[in-house]
N, C-alpha and C positions, 0 to 999 in steps of 0.2 A: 758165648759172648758175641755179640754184633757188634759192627762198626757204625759208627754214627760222626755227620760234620757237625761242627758248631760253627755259623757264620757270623760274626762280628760286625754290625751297622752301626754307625755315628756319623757324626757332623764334620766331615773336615775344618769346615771353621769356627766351629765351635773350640776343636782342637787346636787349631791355630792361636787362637783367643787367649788360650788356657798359660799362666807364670812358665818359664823354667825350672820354679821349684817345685809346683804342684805337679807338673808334670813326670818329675821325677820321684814325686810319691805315691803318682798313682801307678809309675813303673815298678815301684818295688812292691806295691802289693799287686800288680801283676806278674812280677815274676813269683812272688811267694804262691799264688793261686794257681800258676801253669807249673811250680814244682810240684805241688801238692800231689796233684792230678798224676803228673810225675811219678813221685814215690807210694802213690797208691798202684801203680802198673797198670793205669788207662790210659794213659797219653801215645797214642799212636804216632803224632806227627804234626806238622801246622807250619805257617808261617805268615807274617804280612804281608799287605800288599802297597806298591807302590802307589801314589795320589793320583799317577795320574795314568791314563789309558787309551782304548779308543772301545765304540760301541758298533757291533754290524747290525743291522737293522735287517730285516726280511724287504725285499723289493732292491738290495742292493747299497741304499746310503749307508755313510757310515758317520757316524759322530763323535769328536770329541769328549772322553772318558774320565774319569765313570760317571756308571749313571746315576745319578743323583734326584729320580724324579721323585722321590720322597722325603728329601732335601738331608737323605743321609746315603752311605755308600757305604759298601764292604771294604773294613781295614783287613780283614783278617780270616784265618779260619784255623781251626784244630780238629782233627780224628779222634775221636777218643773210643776206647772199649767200653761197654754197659749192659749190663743184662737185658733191658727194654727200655722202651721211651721213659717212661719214669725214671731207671736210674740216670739216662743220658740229660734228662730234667734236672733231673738233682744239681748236674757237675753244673751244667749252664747256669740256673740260678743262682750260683754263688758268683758268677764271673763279676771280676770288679768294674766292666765296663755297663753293665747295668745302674750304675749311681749316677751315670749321664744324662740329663732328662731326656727323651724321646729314642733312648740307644734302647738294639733290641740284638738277642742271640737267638739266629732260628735255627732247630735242631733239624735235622735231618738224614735216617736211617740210609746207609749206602746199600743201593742194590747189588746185585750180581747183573753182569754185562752180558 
């Protein structure tokens, strides 16, 4: 099995936008899809990320975070185990943050250091 991130992009204000009730529906089928992953014995590990941050840039500037130049930013990530990109596919595509319009989960295989 290989490890593999899943990185979680959306909108911060989109999310902002978004009921107190809805958002707490779309926590509960968020937690039911990172159990799942869970009790299947893939879930290595993960957690959120704070809104807000900073950015170092090459040449030295730094800017106020995150970076948003694609007018969405990493909330999140999770490790999970998977036989190959495909099965690592499989887990992403079901993520419920995918029902977001323009939200994306890029997968990405962990190398050895």
């Amino acid at each position: 099995m290989n490890s593999y991130l899943l990185l979680f992009r959306a909108s911060y204000s989109a999310i902002a936008a978004t009921s107190a009730e809805e958002m707490q529906k779309r926590m509960d089928v968020w937690t039911a899809w990172i159990g799942g992953i869970a009790a299947a014995g893939a879930l290595v590990g993960g957690n959120h990320l704070a809104p807000t941050g900073k950015v170092a840039h090459s040449g030295g500037a730094v800017t106020e975070g995150p970076d948003t130049t694609d007018n969405t930013s990493v909330l999140g990530y999770i490790i999970v185990k998977a036989a190959d990109y495909d099965g690592a596919l499989a887990i992403a595509q079901k993520c419920p943050i995918l029902a977001g319009e323009g939200n994306t989960v890029e997968v990405r295989e962990l190398a050895a250091m």
